[in-house]
N, C-alpha and C positions, 0 to 999 in steps of 0.2 A: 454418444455424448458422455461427456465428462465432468461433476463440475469444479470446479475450478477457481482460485479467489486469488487479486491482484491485489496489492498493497498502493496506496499511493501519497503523496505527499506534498509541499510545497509551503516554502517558507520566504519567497521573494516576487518581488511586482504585487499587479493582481491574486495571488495564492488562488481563492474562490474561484475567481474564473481561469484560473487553470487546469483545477481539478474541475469544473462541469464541462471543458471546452474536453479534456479529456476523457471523463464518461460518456459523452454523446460518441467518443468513437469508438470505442470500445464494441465489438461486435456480442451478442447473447448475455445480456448484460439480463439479471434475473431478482438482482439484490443492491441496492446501496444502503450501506451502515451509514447512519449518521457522521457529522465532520466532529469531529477532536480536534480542540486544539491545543498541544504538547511542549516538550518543552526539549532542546533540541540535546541530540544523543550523540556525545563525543565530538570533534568537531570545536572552530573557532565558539571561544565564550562569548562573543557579543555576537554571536547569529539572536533575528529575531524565531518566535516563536515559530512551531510549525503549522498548520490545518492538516490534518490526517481523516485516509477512511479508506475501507474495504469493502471491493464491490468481488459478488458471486456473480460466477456466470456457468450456463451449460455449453460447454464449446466442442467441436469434434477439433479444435488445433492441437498441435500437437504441444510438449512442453516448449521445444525449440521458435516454432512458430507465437508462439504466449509471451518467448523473451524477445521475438523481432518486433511484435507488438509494441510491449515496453519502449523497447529503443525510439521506435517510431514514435511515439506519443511523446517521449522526453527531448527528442530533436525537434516535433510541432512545436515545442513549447520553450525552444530554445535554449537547451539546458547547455549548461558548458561545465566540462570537469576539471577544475581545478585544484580543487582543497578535497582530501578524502571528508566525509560528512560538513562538508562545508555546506555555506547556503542555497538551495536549487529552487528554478523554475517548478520544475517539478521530476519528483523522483517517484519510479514506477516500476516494483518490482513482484518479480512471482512469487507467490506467498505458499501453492498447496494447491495439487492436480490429485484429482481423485487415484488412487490407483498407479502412483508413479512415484518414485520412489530413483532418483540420481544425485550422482556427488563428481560433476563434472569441471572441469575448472572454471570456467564461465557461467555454469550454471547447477545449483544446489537445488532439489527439492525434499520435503518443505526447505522453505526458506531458513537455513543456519540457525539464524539468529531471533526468528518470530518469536520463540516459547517465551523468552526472555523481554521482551517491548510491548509494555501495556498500550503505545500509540499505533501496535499490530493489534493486540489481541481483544481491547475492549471493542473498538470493530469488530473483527474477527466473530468475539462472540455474539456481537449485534445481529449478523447475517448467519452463522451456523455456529450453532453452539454445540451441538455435538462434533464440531472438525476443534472449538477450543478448546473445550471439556470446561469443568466445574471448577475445577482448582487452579484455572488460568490464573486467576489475581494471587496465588504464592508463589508462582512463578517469576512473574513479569516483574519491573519496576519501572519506575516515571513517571512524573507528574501528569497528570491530562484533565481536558473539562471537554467534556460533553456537550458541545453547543448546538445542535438540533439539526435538521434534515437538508440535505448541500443545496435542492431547489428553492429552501424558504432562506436562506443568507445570502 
């Protein structure tokens, strides 16, 4: 066992029930970070806002398996790729597998880009703070608000 934290997102339709329609499938699920809601990163300027959060899990999948996951839960939810950071159903990526360490073309771990995106990493350190560390917030930037736990919204 591994564990392991998926990023997730969504900024169109229902958002909320995207991402819990998505947690429920999620297999070894151990953690959900409260939802953020951010403000969107790159991408068309009139996208609405996003809902963000990062769920831990202990999973024996492999990284490969964690990104077919992804896909699968972003095709459940109808995602279409149109615009690079445009607006999505939901967007569902691997954030950080214990003990792995690749820079494949399809697929990065950690995630590129996480140190840098407070709408990763105040989740992030919601569920492990020692995978953020302490000085996550000099890092990161981006607006976000903090709006409380995905089953009470």
């Amino acid at each position: 066992m591994a564990r392991a934290f998926l990023g997730l997102g969504s900024n169109m339709g229902d958002s909320l029930l995207f991402l819990r329609n998505a947690v429920a499938d999620i297999p070894d699920v151990v953690a959900i970070s409260p939802v953020y809601r951010t403000e969107p990163m790159g991408g068309p300027e009139d996208q609405d806002p996003y809902f963000n959060i990062v769920v831990a899990l202990n999973t024996q999948l492999s990284p490969y398996e964690l990104l077919a996951l992804c896909q699968k839960l972003e095709s459940d939810a109808q995602r279409v790729r149109t615009i690079r950071w445009g607006p999505r159903t939901l967007d569902v990526d691997v954030l950080w597998v214990e003990g792995i360490v690749m820079n494949e073309p399809d697929l990065e771990i950690p995630h590129p880009r996480m140190w840098e995106r407070n709408f990763v990493m105040a989740p992030l350190f919601d569920v492990a703070p020692d995978v953020a560390g302490e000085d996550w917030a000099k890092r990161a930037v981006g607006a976000i608000e903090k709006l409380g736990p995905l089953n009470e919204l």
